[in-house]
C-alpha positions in Angstrom: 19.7 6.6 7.2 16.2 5.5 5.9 13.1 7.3 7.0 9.8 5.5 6.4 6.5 7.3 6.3 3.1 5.6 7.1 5.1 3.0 9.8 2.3 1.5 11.4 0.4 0.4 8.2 -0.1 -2.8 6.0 3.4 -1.5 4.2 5.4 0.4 6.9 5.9 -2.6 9.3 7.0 -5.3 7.1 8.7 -2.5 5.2 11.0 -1.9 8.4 11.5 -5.2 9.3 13.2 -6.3 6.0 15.3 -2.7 6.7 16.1 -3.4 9.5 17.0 -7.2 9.0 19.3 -6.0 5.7 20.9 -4.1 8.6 19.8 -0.9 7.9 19.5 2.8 10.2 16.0 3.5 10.0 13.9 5.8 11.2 10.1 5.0 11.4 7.7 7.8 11.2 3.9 8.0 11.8 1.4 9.9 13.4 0.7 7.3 16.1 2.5 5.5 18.3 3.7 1.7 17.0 2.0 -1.5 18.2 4.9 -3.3 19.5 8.7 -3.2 19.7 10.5 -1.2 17.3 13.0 -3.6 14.7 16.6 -3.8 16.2 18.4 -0.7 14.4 15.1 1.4 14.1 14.0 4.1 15.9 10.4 6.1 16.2 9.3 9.5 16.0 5.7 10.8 15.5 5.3 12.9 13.3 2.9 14.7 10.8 3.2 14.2 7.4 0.7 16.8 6.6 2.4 19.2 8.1 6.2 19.5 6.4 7.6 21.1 9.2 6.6 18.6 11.9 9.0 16.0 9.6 11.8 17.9 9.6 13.9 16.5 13.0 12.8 12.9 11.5 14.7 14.0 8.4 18.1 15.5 9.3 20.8 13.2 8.3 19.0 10.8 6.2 19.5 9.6 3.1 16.5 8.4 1.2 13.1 8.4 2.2 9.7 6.4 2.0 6.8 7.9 1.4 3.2 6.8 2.0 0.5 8.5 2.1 -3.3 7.3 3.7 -6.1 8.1 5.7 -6.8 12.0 5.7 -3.4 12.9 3.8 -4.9 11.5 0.5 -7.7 14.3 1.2 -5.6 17.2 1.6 -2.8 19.2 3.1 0.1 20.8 2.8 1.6 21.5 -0.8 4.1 17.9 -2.0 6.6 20.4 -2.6 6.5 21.8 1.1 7.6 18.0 1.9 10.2 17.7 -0.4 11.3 20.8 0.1 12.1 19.9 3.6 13.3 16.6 2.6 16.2 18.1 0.2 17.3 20.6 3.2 17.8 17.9 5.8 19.8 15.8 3.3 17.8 13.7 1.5 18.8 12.3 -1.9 16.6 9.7 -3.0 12.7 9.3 -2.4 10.4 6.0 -2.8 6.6 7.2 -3.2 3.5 4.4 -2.8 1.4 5.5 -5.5 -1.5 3.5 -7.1 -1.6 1.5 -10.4 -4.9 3.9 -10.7 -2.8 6.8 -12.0 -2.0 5.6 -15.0 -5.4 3.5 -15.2 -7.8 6.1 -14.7 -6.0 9.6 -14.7 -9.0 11.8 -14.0 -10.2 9.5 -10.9 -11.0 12.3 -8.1 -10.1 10.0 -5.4 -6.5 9.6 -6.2 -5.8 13.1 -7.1 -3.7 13.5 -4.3 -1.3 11.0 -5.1 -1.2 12.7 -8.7 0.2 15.8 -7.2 2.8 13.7 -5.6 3.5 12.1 -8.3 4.2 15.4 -10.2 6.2 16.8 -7.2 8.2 13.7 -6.8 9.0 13.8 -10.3 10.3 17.4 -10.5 11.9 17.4 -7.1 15.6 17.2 -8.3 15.8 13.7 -6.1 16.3 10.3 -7.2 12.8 9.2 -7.4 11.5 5.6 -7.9 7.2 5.3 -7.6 5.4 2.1 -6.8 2.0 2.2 -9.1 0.4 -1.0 -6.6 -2.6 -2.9 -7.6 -5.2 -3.5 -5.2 -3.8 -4.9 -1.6 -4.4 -8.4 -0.9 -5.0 -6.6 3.0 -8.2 -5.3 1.9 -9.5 -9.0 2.8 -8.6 -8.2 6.8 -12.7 -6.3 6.0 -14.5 -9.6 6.1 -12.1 -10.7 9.3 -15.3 -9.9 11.5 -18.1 -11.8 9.6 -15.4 -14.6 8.9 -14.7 -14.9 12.9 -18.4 -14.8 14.1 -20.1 -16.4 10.9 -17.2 -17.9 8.7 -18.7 -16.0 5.8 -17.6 -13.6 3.1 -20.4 -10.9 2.1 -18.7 -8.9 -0.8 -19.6 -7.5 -4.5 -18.4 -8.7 -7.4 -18.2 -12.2 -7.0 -16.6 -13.3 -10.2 -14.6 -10.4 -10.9 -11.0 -11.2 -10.6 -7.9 -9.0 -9.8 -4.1 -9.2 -9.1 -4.5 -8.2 -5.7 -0.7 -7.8 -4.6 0.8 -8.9 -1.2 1.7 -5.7 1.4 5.0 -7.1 1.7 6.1 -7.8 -1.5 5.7 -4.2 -2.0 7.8 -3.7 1.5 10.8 -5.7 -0.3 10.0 -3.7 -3.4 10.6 -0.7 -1.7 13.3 -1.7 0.5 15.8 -2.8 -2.6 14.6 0.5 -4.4 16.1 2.4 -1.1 19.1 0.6 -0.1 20.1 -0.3 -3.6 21.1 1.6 -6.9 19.7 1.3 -10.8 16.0 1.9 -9.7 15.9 6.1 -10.1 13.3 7.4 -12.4 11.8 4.1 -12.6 7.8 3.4 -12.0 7.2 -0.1 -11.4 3.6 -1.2 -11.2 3.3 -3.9 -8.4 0.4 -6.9 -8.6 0.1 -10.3 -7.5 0.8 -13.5 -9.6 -2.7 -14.2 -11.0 -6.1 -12.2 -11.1 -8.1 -13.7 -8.2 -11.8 -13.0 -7.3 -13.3 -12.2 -4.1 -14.8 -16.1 -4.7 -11.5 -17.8 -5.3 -10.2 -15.6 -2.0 -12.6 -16.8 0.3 -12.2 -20.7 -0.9 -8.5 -19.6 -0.6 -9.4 -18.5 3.1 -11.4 -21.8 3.5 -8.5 -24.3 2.6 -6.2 -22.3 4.9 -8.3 -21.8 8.1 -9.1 -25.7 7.1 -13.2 -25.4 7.8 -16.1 -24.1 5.4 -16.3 -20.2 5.0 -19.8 -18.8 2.9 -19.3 -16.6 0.3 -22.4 -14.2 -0.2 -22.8 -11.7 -3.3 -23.5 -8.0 -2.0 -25.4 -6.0 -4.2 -23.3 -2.6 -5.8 -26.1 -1.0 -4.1 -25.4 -2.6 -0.5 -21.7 -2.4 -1.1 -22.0 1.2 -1.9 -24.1 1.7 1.1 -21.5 0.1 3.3 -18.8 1.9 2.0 -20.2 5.2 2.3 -20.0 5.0 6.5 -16.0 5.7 5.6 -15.3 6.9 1.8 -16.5 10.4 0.2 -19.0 9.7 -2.3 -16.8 10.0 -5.3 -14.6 7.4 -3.5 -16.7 4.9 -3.4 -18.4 5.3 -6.5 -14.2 5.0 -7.9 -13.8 2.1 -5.9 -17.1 0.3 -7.2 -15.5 0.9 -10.6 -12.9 -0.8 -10.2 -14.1 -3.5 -8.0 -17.1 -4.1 -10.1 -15.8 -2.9 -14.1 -12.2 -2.9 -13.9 -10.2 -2.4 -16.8 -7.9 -4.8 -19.2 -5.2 -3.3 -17.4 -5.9 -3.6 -14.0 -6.5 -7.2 -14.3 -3.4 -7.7 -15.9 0.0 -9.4 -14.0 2.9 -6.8 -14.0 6.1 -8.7 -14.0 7.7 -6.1 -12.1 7.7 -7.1 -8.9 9.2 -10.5 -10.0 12.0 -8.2 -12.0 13.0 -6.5 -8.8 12.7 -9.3 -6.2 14.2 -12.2 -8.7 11.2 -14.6 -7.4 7.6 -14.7 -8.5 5.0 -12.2 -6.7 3.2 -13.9 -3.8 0.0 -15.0 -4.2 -3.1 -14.6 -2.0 -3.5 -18.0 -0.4 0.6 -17.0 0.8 -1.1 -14.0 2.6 -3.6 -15.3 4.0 -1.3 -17.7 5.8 0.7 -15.1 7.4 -2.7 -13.1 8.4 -4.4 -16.1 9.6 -4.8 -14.9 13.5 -6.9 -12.1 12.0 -9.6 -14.4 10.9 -9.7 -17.5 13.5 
């Protein structure tokens, strides 16, 4: 059995459909309840992942586990090692951790230091680990949905500052042959898309696909920052900014890796797009 962490999100449901379409026994876990049905061959439990114990029934008899972490767990909570304690006793031999091309990028960013400790833990667990370093999600774009549906405009920083945004479910497939399959323990693979994209090209990507005109208008760091600061800690969005605004050679490079897993090319934003297409109409 597969248990996957973080079930509702950008990752977790495309992550258990192409389980459970491989024909996998999959547990789904997440704090909330799922929008929909669950996949043929999956079942739900709510759980906690900040709280190691709460995981524990969701656990017993699986084999390998998924885990993603979001929201308030990336502030805080229980120690990794409480998790993966619990993990090894139910049975557990091999973990997939979502971690963020950041942690290699910039080690001493604040806002991923949570993910660092996993990393750490994950690493000296005694498990078959495999971590996912991802680029920045193509699914950031679902922010503009709103101004897009009411004004078919784009307000973002950065204009002309491209990155290899990567596709939520190429990850999913990532992480699904790293779980199912063997020759992918102690491996890190850093996920991206194709081709370094900027918020410009992504809203004349959104245009050609929703077929009509969409604006795009430059936000100032200063507005941006403002914006962001009614959800991030300061630190976060000054981090964020960063990256968005001064990102480094290496986050705008194309890691082949997802293409080296997968056997096909990564998929690029316009594909994405497509798919989320409801989202902006």
């Amino acid at each position: 059995m597969i248990v996957v962490t973080g079930a509702t999100g950008n990752v977790g449901r495309p992550l258990l459909a192409a389980l459970s379409a491989a024909g996998a026994d999959v547990t789904a876990v997440s704090r909330h309840p799922l929008a929909g049905d669950t996949p043929k061959g999956a079942r739900h439990v709510q759980a906690d992942l900040g709280k190691a114990e709460s995981v524990r029934g969701a656990l017993k008899g699986a084999d390998a586990l998924f885990l993603l972490l979001a929201g308030e767990l990336l502030g805080g909570g229980e120690s990794p090692e409480a998790l993966l304690t619990v993990a090894k006793e139910a049975g557990v031999r091999k973990v997939v951790l979502l971690s963020s091309q950041i942690i290699a990028t910039r080690p001493d960013s604040v806002s991923h230091s949570r993910l660092r400790e996993f990393e750490d833990a994950v690493r000296g667990s005694g498990l078959e680990w495999t971590i996912l370093r991802a680029g920045g999600f193509a699914s950031n774009a679902f922010a503009w949905a709103d101004s897009v549906r009411s004004d078919r405009t784009v307000l973002a920083p950065f204009g002309d500052v491209a990155l290899p945004v990567v596709d939520p479910t190429d990850i999913a497939e990532v992480a699904a042959v790293a779980l199912r399959e063997e020759g992918h323990a102690g491996q890190t693979y850093e996920l991206t898309g194709p081709i370094a994209v900027t918020p410009r090209e992504q809203t004349a990507a959104l245009a050609e696909v929703l077929g009509e005109q969409v604006a795009f208008v430059e936000l100032t760091r200063e507005a941006a920052h403002a914006h962001l600061s009614q959800f991030m800690p300061p630190g976060v969005v000054e981090g964020t900014l960063d990256i968005l605004g001064l990102p480094l050679p290496a986050e705008q490079t194309v890691s082949p890796d997802v293409e080296k897993v997968l056997g096909r090319p990564a998929a690029p934003f316009s594909a994405w797009v497509a798919r989320s297409l409801p989202a902006f109409k």
